[in-house]
SEVEX-549310 format. One line per 2 residues: for each residue x, y, z of N, C-alpha, C, O. Coordinates in Angstrom, 3 decimals, padded with zeros to 6 digits. Layout:
X/Y/Z/X/Y/Z/X/Y/Z/X/Y/Z | ... .
! end
This chain:
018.128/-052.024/014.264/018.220/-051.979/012.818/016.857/-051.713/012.181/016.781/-050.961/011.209 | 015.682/-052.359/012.745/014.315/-052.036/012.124/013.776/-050.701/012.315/013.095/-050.102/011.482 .
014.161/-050.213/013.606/014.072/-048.923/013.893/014.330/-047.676/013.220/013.657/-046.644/013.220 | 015.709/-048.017/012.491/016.844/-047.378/011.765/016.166/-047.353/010.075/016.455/-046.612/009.135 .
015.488/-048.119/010.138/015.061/-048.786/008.465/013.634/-047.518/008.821/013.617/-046.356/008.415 | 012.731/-048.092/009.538/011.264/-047.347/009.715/011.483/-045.691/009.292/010.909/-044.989/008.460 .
012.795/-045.360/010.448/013.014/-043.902/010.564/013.609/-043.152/008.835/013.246/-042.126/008.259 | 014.775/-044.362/008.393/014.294/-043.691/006.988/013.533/-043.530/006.193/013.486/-042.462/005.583 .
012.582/-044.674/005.913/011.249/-045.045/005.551/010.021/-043.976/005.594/009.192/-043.665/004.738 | 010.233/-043.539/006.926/009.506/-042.271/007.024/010.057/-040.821/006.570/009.460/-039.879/006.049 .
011.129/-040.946/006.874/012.003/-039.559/006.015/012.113/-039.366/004.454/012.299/-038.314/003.842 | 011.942/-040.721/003.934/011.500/-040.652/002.386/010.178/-040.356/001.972/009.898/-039.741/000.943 .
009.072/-040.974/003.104/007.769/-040.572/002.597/007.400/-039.384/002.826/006.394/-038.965/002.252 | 008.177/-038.493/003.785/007.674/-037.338/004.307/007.476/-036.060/003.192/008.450/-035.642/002.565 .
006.171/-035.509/003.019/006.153/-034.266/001.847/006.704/-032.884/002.334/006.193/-032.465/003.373 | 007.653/-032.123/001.755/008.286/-031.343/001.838/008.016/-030.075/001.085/007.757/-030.303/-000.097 .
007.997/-028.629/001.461/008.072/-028.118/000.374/009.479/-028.120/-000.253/010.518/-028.291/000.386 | 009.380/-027.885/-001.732/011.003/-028.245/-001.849/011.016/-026.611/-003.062/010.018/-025.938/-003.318 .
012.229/-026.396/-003.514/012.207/-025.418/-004.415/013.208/-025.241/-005.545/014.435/-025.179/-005.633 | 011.798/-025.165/-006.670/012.396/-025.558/-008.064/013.016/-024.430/-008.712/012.205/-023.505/-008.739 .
014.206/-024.091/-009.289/014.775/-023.313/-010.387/014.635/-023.361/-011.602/015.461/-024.119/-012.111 | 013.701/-022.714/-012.583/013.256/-022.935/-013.503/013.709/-021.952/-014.774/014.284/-020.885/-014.558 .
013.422/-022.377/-016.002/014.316/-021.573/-016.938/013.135/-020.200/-016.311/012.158/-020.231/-015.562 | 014.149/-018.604/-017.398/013.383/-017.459/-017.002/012.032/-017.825/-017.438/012.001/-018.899/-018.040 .
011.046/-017.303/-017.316/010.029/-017.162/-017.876/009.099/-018.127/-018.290/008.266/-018.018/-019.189 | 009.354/-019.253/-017.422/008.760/-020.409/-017.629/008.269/-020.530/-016.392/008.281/-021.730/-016.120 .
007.772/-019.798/-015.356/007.297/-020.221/-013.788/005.832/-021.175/-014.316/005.517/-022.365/-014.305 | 005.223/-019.932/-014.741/003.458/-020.092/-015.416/003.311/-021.867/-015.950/002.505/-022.758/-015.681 .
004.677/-021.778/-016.916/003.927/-023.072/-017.810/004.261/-024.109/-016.900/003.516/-025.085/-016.802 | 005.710/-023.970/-015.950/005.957/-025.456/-015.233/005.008/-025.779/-014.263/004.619/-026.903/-013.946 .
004.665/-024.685/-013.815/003.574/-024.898/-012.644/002.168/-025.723/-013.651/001.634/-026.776/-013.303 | 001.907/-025.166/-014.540/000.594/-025.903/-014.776/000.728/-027.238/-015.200/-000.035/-028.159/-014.910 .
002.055/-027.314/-016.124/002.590/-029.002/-016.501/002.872/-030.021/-015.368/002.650/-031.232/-015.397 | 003.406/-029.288/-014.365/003.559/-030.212/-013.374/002.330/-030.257/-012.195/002.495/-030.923/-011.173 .
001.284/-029.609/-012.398/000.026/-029.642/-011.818/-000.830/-031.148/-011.966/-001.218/-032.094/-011.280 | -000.820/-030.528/-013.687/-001.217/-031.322/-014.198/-000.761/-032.790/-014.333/-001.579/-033.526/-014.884 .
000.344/-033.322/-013.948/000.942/-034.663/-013.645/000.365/-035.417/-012.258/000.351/-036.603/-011.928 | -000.125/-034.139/-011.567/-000.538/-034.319/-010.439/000.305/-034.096/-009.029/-000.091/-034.604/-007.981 .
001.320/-033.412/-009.092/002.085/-032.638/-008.320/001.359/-031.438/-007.856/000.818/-030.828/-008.779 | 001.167/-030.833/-006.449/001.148/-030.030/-005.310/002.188/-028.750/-006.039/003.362/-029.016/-005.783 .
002.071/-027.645/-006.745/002.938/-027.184/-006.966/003.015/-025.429/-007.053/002.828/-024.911/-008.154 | 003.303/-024.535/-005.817/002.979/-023.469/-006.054/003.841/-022.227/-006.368/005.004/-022.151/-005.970 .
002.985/-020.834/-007.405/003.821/-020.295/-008.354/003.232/-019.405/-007.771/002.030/-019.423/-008.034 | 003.725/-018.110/-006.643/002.996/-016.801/-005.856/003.076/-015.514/-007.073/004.020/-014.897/-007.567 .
001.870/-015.477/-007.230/002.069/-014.498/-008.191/001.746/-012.685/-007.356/001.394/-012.381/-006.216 | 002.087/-011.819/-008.615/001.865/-010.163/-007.533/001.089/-009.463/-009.180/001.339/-009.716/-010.358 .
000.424/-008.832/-008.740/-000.209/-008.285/-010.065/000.793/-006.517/-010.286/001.198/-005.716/-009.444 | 000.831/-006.523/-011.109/001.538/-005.316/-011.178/001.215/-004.133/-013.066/000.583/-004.858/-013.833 .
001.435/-003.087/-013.560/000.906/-002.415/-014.409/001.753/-002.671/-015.403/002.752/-001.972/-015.239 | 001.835/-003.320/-016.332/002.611/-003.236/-017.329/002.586/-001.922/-018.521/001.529/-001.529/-019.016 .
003.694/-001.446/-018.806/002.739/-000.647/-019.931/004.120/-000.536/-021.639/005.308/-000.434/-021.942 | 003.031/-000.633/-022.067/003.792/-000.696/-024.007/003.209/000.399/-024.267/002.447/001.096/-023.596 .
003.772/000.539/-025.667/003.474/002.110/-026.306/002.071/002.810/-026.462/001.590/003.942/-026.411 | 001.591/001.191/-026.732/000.034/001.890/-026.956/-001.075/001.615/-026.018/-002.198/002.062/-026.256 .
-000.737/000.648/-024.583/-001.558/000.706/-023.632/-000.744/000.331/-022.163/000.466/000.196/-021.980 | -001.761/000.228/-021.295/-001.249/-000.196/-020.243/-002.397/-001.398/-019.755/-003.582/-001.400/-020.086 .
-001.687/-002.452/-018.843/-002.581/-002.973/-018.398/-001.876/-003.893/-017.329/-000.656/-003.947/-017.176 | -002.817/-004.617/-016.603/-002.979/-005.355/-015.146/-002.156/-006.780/-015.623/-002.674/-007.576/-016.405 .
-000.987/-006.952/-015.116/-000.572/-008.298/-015.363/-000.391/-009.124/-014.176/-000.571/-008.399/-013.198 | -000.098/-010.392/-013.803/000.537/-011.057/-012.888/001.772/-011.656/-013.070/001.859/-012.570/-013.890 .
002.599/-011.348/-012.535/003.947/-011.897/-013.066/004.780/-012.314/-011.738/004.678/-011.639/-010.714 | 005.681/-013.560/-011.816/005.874/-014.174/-010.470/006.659/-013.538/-009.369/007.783/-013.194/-009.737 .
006.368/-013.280/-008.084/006.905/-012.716/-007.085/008.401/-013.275/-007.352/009.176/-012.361/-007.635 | 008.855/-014.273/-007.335/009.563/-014.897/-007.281/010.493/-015.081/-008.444/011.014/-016.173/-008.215 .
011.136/-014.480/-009.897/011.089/-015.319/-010.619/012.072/-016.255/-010.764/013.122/-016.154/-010.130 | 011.842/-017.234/-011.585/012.470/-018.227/-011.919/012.535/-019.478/-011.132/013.176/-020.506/-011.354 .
011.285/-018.999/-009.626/011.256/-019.940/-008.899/009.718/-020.186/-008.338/008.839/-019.402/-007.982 | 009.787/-021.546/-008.414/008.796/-022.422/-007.948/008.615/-023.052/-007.006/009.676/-023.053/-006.381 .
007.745/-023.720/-006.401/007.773/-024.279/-005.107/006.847/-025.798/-005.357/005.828/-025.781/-006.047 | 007.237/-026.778/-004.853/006.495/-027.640/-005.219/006.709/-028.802/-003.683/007.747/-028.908/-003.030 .
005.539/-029.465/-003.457/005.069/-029.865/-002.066/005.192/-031.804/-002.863/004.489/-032.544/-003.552 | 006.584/-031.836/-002.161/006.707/-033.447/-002.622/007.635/-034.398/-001.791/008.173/-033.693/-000.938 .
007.951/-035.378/-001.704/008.212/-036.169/-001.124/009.804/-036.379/-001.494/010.184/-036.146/-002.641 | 010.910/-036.919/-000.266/012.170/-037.699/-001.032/012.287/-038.228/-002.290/013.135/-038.127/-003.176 .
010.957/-038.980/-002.142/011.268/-040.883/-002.713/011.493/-040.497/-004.503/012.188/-041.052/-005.354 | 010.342/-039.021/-004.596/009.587/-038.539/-005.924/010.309/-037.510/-006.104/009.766/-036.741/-006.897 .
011.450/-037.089/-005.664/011.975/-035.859/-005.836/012.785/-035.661/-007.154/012.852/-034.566/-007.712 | 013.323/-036.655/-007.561/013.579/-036.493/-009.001/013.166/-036.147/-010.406/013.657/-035.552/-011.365 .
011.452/-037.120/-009.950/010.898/-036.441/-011.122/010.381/-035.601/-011.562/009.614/-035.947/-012.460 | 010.430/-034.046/-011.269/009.909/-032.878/-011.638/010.921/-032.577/-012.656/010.747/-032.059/-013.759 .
012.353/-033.114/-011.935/013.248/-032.676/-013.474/013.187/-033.095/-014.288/014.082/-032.684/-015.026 | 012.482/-033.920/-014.813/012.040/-034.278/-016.623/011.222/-033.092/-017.031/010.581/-033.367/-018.046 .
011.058/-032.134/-016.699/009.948/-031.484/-017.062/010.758/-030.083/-018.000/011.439/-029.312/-017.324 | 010.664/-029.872/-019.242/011.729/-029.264/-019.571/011.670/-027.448/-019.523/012.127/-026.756/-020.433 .
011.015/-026.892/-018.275/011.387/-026.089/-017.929/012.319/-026.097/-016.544/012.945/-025.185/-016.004 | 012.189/-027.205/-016.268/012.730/-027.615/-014.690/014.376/-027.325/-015.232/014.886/-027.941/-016.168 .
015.172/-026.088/-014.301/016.627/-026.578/-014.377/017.134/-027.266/-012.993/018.175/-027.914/-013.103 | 016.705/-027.226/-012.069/017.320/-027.926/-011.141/016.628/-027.378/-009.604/015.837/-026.434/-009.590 .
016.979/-027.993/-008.534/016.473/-027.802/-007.576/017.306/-027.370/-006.529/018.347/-027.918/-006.166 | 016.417/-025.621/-005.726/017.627/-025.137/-005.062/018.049/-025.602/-003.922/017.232/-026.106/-003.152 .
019.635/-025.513/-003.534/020.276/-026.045/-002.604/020.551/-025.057/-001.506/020.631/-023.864/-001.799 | 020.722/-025.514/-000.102/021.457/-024.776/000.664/022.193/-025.174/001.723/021.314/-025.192/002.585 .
022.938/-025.423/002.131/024.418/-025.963/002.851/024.297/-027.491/002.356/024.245/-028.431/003.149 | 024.256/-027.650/000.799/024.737/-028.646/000.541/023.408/-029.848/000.375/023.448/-030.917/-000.235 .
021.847/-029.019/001.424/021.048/-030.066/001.280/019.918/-029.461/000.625/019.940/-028.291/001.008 | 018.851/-029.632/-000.228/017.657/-029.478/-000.702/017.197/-028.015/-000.012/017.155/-027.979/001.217 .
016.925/-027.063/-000.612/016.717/-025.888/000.769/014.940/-026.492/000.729/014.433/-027.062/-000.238 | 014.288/-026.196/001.958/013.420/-026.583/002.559/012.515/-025.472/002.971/013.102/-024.749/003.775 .
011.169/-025.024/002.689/010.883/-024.094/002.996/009.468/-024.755/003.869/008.742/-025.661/003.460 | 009.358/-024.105/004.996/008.399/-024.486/006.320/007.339/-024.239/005.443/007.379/-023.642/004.367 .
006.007/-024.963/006.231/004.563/-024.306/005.888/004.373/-023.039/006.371/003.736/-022.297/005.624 | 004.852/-022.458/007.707/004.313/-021.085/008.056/004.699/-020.411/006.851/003.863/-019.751/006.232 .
005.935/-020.517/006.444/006.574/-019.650/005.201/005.977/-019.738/004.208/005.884/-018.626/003.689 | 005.313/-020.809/003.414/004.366/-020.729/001.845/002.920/-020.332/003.134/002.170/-019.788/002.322 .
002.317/-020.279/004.169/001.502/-019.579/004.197/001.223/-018.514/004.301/000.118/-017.972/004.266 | 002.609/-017.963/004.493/002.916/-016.030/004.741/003.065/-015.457/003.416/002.615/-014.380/003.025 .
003.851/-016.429/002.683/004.063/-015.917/000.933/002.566/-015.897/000.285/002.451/-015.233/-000.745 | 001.361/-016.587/000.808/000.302/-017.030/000.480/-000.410/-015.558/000.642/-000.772/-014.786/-000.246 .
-000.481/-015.443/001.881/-001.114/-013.977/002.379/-001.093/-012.647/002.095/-001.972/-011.786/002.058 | 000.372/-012.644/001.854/001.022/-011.415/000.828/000.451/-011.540/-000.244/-000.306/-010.584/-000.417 .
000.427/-012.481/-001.329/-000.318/-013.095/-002.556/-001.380/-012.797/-002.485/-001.732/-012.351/-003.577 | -002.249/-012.781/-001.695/-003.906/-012.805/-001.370/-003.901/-011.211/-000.964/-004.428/-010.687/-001.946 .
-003.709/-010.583/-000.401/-003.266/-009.165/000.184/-003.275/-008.299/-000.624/-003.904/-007.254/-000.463 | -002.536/-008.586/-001.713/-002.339/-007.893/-003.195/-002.191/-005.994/-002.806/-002.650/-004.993/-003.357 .
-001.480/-006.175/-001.823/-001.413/-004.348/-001.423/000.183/-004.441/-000.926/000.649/-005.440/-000.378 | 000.956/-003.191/-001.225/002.389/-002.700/-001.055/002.248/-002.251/000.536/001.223/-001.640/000.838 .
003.233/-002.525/001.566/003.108/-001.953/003.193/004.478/-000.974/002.685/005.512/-001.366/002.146 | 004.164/000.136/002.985/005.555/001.062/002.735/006.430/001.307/004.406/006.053/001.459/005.568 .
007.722/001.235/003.712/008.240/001.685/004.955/008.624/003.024/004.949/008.875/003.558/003.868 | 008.704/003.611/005.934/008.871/005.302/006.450/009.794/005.175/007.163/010.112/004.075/007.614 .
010.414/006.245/007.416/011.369/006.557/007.992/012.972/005.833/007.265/013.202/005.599/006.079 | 013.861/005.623/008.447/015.018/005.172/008.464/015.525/004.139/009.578/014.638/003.590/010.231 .
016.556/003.889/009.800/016.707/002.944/010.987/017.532/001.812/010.757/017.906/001.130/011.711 | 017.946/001.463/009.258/018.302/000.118/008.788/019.953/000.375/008.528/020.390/001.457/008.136 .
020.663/-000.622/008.769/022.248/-000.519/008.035/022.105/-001.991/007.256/021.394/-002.941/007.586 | 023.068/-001.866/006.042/023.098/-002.925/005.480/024.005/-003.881/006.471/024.898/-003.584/007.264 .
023.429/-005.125/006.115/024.251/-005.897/006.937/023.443/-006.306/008.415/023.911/-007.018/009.303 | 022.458/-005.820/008.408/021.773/-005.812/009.860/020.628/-006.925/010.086/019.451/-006.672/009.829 .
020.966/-007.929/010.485/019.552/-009.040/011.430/018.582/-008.421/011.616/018.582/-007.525/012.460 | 017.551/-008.701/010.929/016.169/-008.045/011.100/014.966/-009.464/011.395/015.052/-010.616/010.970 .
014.142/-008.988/012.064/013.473/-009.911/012.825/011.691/-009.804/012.539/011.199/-009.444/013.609 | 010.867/-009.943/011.749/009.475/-009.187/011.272/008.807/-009.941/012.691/008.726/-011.163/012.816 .
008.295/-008.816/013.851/007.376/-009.537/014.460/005.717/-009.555/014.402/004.902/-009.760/015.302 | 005.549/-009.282/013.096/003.462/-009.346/012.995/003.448/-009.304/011.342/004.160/-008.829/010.458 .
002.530/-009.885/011.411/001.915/-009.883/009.661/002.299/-011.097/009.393/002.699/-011.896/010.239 | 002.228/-011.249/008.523/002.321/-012.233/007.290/003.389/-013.063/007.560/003.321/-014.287/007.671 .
004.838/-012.061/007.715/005.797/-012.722/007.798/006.283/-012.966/008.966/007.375/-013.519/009.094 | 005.543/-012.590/009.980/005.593/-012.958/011.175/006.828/-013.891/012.095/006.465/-015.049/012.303 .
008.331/-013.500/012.705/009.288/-014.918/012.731/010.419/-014.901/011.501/011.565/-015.331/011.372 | 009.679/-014.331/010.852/010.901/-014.547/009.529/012.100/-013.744/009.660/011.819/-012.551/009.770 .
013.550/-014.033/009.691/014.659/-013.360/009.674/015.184/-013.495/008.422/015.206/-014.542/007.775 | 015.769/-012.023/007.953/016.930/-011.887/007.151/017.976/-010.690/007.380/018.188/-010.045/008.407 .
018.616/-010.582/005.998/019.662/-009.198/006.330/019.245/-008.570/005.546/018.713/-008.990/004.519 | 019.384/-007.509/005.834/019.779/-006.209/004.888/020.377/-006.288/004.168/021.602/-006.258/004.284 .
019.591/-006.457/002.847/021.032/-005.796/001.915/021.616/-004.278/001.518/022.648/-004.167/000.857 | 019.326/-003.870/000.501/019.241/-002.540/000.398/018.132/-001.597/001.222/017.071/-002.137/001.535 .
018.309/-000.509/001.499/016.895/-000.048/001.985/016.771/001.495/001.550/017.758/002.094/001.976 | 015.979/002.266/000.913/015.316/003.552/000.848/014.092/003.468/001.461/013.464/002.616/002.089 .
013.860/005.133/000.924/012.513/005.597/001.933/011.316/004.676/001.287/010.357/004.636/002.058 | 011.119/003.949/000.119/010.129/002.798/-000.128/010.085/001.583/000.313/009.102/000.935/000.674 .
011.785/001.129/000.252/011.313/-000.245/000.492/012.337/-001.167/001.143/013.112/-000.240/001.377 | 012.862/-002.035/001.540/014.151/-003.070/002.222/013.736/-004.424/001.316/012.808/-005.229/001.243 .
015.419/-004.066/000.481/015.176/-005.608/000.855/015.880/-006.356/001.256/016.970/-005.791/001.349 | 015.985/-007.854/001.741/015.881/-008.711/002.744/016.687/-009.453/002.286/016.444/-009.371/001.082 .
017.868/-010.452/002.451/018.514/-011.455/001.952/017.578/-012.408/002.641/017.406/-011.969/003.778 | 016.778/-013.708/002.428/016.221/-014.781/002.831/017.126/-015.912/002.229/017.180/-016.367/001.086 .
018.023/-016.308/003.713/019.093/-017.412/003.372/017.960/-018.461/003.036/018.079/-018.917/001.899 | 016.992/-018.903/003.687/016.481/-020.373/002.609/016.090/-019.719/001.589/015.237/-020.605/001.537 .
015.876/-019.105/000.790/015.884/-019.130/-000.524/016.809/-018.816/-000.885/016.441/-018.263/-001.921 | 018.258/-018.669/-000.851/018.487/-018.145/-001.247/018.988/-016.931/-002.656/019.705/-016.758/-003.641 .
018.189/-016.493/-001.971/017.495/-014.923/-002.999/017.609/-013.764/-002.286/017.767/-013.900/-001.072 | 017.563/-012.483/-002.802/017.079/-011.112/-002.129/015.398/-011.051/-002.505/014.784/-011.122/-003.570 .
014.957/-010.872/-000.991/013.471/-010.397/-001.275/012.814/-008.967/-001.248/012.732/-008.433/-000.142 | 012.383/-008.355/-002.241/012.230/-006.995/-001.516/010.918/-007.267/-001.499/010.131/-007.876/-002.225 .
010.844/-006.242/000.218/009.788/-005.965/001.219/009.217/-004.695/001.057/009.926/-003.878/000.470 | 008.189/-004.354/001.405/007.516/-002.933/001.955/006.678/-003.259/002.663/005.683/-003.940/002.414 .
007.188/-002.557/004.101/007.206/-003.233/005.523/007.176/-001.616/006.208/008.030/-000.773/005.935 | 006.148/-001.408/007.036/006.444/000.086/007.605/007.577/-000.069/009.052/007.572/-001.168/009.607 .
008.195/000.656/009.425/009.586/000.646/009.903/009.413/-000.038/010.998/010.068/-001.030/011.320 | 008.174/000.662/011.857/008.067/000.264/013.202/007.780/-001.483/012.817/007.763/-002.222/013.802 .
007.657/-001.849/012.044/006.918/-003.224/011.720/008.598/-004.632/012.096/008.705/-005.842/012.290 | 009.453/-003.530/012.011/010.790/-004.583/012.135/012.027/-004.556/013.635/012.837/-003.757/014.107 .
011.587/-005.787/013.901/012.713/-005.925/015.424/013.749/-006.067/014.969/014.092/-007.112/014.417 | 014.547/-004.957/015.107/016.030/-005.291/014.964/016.782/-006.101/015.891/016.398/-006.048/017.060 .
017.910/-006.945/015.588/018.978/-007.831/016.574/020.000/-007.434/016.793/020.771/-008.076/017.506 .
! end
């Protein structure tokens, strides 16, 4: 029974990344509000060209949107949702989806990288197990959803989301 007690004990204290669903357009502010509470909380941004009528310019806007990532514990897992961009936290078969450290350190690298990998050629069917063996994402599996001569993208069941990639062809083990 003490055994049984310890082992949850430790499964509550354990920090997780966990992943937040946030209203649109609120990644920026929840991340800094909930920084600032003192929460572990990360928002991968991609810089990209915006342009309006009368200029263009360099923005960052979230790889991800509408989603956040935040590095917290069971016990504390509730309270990010007071935060009133927080809508809720994503699920997957029912439990908290969970995203590994290799994974926020590959999303990290891409982030830091700040360069597009194009893919060439052909080779992909939708619907197809794809397997990345080098780079960044190194291990990571998803499916196919879409792919042209620029880019694939990827269903990633823990998030679940579509991610699009630009990945050069030879770069993917098919299953």
């Amino acid at each position: 029974m003490i055994l049984a007690d310890f082992e949850k004990q430790k499964k509550i204290n354990t920090y997780k990344w966990h992943v937040l669903y946030t209203k649109p357009r609120n990644e920026k502010k929840v991340t800094e509000r909930l920084s600032e509470a003192g929460y572990e909380v990360y928002c991968p941004l991609i810089k990209t060209i915006h342009q309006w009528s009368d200029r263009k310019k360099k923005v960052q806007i979230p790889m991800f949107p509408s989603y956040i990532f935040i590095y917290i514990n069971e016990k504390n897992r509730q309270l990010p949702l007071r935060d009133p961009g927080v809508m809720k936290y994503v699920y997957y078969a029912s439990h908290p989806a969970i995203i590994r450290d290799i994974e926020i350190n590959a999303i990290r690298e891409i982030e830091n990288a700040g360069s597009e990998i194009k893919v060439e050629g052909s080779g992909f069917e939708k619907g197809q197990f794809v397997e990345i063996p080098d780079g960044p994402f190194i291990g990571m599996t998803g499916i196919v959803d879409k792919f042209d001569a620029r880019k694939v993208l990827v269903y990633v069941e823990q998030l679940g989301c579509i991610v699009q990639f630009y990945y050069q062809l030879e770069n993917y083990k098919q299953e």
